[in-house]
C-alpha positions in Angstrom: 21.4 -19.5 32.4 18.9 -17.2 31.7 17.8 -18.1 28.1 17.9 -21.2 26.0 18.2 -21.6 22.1 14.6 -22.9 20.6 14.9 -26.2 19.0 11.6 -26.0 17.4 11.3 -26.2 13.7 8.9 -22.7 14.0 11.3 -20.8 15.6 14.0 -21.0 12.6 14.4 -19.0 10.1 17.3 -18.8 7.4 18.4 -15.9 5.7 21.1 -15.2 3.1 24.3 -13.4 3.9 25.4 -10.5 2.1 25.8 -10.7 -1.3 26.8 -15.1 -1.4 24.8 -17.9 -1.8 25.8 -18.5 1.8 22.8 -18.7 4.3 22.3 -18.3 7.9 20.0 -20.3 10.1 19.2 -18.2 12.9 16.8 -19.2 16.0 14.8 -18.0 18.7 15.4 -17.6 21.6 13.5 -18.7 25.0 13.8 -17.2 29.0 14.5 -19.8 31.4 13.9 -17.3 34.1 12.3 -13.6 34.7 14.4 -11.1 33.8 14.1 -7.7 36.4 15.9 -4.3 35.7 17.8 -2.9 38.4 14.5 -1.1 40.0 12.6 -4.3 40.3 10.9 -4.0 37.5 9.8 -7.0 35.4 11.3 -7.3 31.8 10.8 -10.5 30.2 8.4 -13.7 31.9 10.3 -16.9 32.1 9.1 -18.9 29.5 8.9 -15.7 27.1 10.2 -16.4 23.5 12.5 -14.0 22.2 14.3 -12.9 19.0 16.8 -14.6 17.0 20.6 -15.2 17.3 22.9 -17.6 15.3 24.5 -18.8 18.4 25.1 -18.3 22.0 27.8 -15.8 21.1 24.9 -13.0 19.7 23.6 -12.5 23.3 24.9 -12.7 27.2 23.7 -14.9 30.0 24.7 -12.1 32.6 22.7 -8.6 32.7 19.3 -7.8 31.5 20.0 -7.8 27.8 17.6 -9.2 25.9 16.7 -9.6 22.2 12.9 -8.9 21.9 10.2 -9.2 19.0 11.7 -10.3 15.6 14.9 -8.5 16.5 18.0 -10.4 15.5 21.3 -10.3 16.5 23.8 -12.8 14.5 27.2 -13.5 12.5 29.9 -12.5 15.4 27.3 -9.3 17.2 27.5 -9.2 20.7 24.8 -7.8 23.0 25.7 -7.5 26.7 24.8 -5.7 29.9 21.8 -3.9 29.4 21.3 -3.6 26.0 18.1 -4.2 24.3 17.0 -5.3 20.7 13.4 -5.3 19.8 11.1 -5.1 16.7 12.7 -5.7 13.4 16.1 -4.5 14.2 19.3 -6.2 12.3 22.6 -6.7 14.6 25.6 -8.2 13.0 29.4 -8.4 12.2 31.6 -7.9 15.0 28.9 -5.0 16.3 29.3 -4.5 19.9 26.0 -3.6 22.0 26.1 -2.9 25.6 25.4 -0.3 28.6 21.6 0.8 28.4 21.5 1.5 24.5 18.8 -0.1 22.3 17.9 -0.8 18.9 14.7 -0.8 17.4 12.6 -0.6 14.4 14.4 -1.6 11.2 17.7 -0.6 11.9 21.1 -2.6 10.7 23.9 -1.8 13.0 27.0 -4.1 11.9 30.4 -4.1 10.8 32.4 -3.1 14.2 30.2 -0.5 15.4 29.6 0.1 19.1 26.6 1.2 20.7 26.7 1.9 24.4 25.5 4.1 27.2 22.0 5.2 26.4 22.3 5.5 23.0 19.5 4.8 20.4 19.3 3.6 17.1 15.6 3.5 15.8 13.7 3.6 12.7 15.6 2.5 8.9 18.8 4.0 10.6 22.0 2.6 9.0 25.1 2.5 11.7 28.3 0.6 10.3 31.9 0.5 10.0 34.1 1.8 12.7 31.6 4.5 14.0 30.4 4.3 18.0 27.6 5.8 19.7 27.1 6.3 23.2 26.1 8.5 25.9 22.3 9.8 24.6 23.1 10.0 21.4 20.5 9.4 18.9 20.1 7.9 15.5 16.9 7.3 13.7 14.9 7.9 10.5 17.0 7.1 7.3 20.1 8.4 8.9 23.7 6.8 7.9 26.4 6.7 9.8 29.4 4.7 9.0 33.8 5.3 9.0 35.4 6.0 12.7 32.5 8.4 13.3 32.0 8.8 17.4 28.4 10.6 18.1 27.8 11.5 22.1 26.5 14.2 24.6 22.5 14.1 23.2 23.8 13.9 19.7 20.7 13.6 17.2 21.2 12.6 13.6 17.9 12.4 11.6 16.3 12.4 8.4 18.3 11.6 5.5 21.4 12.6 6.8 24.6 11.2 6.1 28.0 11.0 8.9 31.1 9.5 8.1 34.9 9.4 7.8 36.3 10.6 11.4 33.2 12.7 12.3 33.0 13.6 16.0 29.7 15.1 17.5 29.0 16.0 20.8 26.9 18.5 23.1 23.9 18.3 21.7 25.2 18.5 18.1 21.6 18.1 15.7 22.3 16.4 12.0 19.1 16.2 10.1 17.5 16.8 6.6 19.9 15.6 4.2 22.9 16.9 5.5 26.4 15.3 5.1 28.7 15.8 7.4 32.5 14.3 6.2 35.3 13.9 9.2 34.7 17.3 11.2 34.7 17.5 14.7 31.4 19.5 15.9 29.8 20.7 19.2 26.2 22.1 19.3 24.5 23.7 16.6 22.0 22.8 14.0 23.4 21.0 10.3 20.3 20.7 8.0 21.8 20.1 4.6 21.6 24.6 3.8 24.5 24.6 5.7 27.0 21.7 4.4 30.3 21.0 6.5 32.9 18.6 4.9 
């Protein structure tokens, strides 16, 4: 095993779910060993408390993945391989995390996303419903991004912009300002809200 649940009282915290009365006790967690990328290089100190998870479900013993800072992953998430969580991101529903991809800042992926490859989601980024991202793509700022919307190839959505329904951006496609983009199917170019596609 390479990372126990805390049983301390100060590494609990409960938060509610959704819109119920319903709450969720979520924990930290602790390395039991060092954790090394594939180089050799040193990622986490045995001994090194983590994030938080609801159970032993939210993260993987195998691979490097890890849940850093105050980073939580909970509900039925599932971070694997080399994924990484850190700072204040939220990661939950049946969200699927894995490859090299990580989540940071204040972002809430959830719902049955996936994130994979080297994807990013950073900042106050919103990434829900069906929608994946993989392969570079990155998501940050106050972007949404939600429906069966796949973003890959360097794909950068920014800003205020908004991506749904059965969107699919590739090769370098850039979404930013408050642009909206509503099930299209785009490859390169530059959507900034002057130039709406739905």
């Amino acid at each position: 095993m390479k990372y126990k649940i805390s049983d301390r009282l100060e590494d609990c915290i409960t938060i509610q779910k959704g819109d119920a009365n319903e709450t969720i006790v979520l924990r930290r967690i602790i390395a039991l060993q060092d954790i090394y990328s594939y180089e050799h290089k040193l990622l986490v100190r045995a001994g090194t408390i983590g994030g938080y998870v609801q159970t032993e479900e939210n993260l993987s013993q195998e691979g490097t993945c890890w849940i850093y800072d105050d980073a939580m992953a909970f509900e039925n998430s599932h971070v694997s391989e080399d994924a990484m969580l850190q700072e204040h991101a939220k990661f939950l529903g049946n969200a699927s995390a894995s490859g090299q991809c990580v989540l940071k800042g204040h972002c809430i992926v959830g719902q049955d996303a996936i994130i994979s490859g080297f994807a990013i989601i950073d900042d106050y980024a919103q990434f829900y419903g069906f929608a994946e991202a993989n392969r570079f793509a990155y998501i940050f700022g106050k972007a949404k991004v939600y429906g069966a919307s796949l973003l890959t190839d360097h794909v950068k959505v920014y800003g205020q912009a908004l991506v749904r329904g059965r969107s699919t951006l590739r090769g370098k496609t850039i979404v930013c300002g408050k642009a909206h983009i509503k099930g299209k199917e785009l490859e390169g170019g530059i959507y900034n809200g002057e130039n709406e596609v739905e």
